[in-house]
C-alpha positions in Angstrom: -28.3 -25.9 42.9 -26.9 -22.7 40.8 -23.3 -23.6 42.4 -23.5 -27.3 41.2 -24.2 -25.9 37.8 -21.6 -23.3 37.7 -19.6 -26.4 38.9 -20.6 -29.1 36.3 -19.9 -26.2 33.2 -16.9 -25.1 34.0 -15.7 -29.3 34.6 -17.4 -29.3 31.0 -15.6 -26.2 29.5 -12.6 -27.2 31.5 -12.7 -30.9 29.9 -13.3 -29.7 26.0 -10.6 -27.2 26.0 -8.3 -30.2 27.1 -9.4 -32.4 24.7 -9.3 -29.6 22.1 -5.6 -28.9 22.9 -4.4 -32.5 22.7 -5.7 -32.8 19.2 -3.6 -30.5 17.6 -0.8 -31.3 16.0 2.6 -29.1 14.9 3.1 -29.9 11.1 6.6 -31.5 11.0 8.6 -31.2 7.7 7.1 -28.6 6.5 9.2 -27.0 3.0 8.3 -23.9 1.9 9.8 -23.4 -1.5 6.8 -22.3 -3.8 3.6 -20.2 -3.5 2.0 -23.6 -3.3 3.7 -24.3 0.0 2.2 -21.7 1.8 -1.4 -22.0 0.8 -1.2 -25.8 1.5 -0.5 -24.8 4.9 -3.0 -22.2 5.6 -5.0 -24.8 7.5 -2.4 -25.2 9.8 -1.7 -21.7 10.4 -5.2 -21.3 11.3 -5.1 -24.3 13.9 -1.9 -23.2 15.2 -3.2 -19.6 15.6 -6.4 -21.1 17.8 -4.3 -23.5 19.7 -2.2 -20.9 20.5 -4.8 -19.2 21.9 -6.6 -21.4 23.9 -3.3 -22.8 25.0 -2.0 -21.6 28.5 1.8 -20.8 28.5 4.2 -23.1 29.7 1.8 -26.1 29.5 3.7 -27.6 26.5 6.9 -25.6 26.4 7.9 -27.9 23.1 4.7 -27.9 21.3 4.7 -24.4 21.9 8.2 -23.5 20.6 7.6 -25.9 17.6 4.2 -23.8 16.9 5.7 -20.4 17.3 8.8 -21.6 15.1 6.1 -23.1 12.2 4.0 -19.5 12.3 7.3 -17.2 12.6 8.4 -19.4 9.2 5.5 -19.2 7.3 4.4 -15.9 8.3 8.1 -14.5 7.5 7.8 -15.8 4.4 4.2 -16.1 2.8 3.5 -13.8 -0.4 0.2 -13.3 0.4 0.2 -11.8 4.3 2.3 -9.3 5.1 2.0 -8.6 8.8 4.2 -5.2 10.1 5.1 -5.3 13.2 4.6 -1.4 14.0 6.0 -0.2 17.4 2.5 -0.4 19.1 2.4 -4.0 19.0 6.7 -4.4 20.1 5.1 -2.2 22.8 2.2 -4.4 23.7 4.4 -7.4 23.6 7.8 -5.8 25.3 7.0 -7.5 28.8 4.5 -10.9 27.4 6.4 -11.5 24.3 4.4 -14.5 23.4 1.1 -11.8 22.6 3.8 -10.9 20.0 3.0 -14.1 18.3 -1.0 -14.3 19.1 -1.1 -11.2 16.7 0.7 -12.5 14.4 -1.3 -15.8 14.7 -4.9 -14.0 14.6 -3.9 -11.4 11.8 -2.8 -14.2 9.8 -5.8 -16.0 10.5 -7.9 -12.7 9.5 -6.0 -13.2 6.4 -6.6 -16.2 5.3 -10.3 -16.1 6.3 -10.9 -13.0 4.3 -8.7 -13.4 1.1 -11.7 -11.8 -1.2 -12.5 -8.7 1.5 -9.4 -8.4 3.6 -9.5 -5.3 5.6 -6.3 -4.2 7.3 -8.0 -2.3 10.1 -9.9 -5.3 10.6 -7.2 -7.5 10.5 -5.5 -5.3 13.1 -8.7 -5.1 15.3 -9.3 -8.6 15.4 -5.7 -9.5 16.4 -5.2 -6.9 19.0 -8.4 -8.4 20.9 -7.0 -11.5 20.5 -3.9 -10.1 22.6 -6.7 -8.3 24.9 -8.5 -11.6 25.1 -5.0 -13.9 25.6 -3.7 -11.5 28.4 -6.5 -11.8 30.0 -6.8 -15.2 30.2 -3.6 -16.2 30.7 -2.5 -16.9 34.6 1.3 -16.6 34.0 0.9 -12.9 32.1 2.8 -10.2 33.9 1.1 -7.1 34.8 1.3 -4.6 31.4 0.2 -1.4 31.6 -0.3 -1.1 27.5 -2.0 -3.9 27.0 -4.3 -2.8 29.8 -4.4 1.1 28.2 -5.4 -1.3 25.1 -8.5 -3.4 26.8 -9.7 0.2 28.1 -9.7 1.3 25.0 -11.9 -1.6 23.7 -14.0 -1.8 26.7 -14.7 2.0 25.8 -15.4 1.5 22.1 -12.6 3.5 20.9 -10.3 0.1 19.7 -11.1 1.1 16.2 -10.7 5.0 16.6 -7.7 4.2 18.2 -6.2 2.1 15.3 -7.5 4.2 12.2 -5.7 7.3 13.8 -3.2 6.9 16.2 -1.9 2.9 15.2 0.2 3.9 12.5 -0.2 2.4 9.4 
C-alpha cells in the first residue's frame, strides 16, 4: 500500500511540474530603453527565475537559451538590482555554468520580492541555496566539489557565517 502511494505522488508531482513548465512563456520583443522597461518586466524575471529552476537542463535547449538571454539582458541592465558576480560564485559555477544564472535568477527574484527590506546577505543566501537546491536536483550536473563544500556548509548551519565573513562583499 505505502509503495502505491509513494508511486501515485511522485506520478502527481511528476505531472504538475510538467504542466507547470509548459505554461511558461519567454517574453519576445522585449525593449528596455527606460526605468519603466524593467519594472514592467519584473514579473517575468520572476517566472523566468522559477522556471529556470524547476526546469531540468537540456529539456528545452531553445527555451532555455531564450530565458537565460532575457535575464542576462535585463539583469545587465536594470537600475534597481545590481548583482556582483564575486569570484565565489564564478567558482561555484566554473564546471555547471548554468548555476551561474540560477543565482542570478533567485537574487534577482530576492530583489524584486523585497524592494522595501532588501537584504544583500539575504539575497545572497537565498540564491546560493537555490544553486545548492538546482545541483542537486539536476541529473545532468557534473560532480563539483565547491558546490558540494557549499551544501555542507548549509547542511551544517554555517551558510550565513560563511557569507557575512568569508563571501566577500
Amino acid at each position: 500500500m505505502e509503495k502505491i502511494f509513494r508511486t501515485v505522488l511522485l506520478l502527481t508531482l511528476f505531472i504538475s511540474v510538467k504542466a507547470s513548465a509548459q505554461t511558461y512563456e519567454v517574453p519576445k520583443d522585449y525593449h528596455f530603453k527606460k526605468h519603466e522597461d524593467y519594472i514592467k518586466y519584473e514579473p517575468d524575471i520572476i517566472k523566468t527565475a522559477d522556471w529556470m529552476m524547476r526546469t531540468h537542463w537540456g529539456t528545452e535547449p531553445f527555451k532555455t537559451e531564450a530565458a537565460t538571454q532575457f535575464l542576462l539582458i535585463w539583469a545587465e541592465g536594470t537600475p534597481d538590482v545590481l548583482i556582483e558576480l564575486k569570484q565565489a560564485i564564478m567558482d561555484l559555477s566554473d564546471t555547471n555554468p548554468q548555476l551561474g544564472f540560477i543565482y542570478m535568477g533567485q537574487y534577482s527574484k530576492y530583489a524584486i520580492q523585497h524592494k522595501e527590506d532588501f537584504d544583500s546577505v539575504k539575497a545572497n543566501i537565498v540564491a546560493l541555496k537555490a544553486i545548492i537546491a538546482k545541483y542537486n536536483m539536476e541529473p545532468t550536473r557534473k560532480r563539483d566539489t565547491d558546490v558540494e563544500k557549499l551544501a555542507e556548509l548549509d547542511k551544517d548551519g554555517k551558510l550565513e557565517h560563511w557569507i557575512a565573513n568569508d563571501f566577500n562583499f
